[in-house]
N, C-alpha and C positions, 0 to 999 in steps of 0.2 A: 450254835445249837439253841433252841428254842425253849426256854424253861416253863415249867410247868403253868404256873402264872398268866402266860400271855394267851395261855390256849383254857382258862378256865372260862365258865361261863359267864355271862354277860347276866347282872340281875336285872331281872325279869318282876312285874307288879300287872296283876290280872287291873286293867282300865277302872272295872264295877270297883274292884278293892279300894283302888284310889277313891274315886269319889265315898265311899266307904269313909273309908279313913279321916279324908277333908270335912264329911259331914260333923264326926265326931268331933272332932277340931272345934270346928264352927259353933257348935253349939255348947259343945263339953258333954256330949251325953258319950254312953260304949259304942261300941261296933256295934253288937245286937241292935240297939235301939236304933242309930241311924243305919243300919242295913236294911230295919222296914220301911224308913221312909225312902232310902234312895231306889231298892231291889224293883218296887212297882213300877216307876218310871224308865228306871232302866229298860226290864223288860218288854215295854211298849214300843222300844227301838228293836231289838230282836227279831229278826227275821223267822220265825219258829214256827211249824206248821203252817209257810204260805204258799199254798201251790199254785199259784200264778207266780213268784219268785222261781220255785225249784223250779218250773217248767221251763221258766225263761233261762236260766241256769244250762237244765240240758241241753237244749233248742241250739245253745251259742256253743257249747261243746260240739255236737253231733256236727254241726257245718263247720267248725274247728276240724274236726279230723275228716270230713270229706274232705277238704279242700287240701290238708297235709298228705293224703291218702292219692288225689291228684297231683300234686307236686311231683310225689314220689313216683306215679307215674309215667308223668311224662319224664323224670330224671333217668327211669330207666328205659326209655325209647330211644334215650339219644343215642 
């Protein structure tokens, strides 16, 4: 039987935090301080309000499920 332990969660560390964290290291300042220098850069990767991304996004979905929606079918003509 499987104890409690093996089925705990797995720790988890948000990506931004790390580099968070390594800034303060680096320099020896707080979180605060190096959260403003890393947060701006960060967010410039951020995909965040791009509608040419979300479009493309949906465009791959919607032909994703015609073609599942075809499968199925022809699975049920056979």
């Amino acid at each position: 039987m499987a104890t409690r332990d093996e089925h705990y969660e797995s720790k988890f560390e948000y990506p931004v935090m790390k580099l968070i964290r390594e800034r303060a290291e680096e320099k020896d300042i707080s979180y605060v301080q190096a959260a403003g220098e890393v947060v701006p850069e960060y967010e410039k990767g951020i995909r965040y309000r791009d509608s040419e991304y979300e479009q493309a996004c949906i465009n791959a979905r919607k032909k994703e499920m015609a073609e599942l929606a075809e499968r199925a079918q022809t699975t049920k003509n056979r």
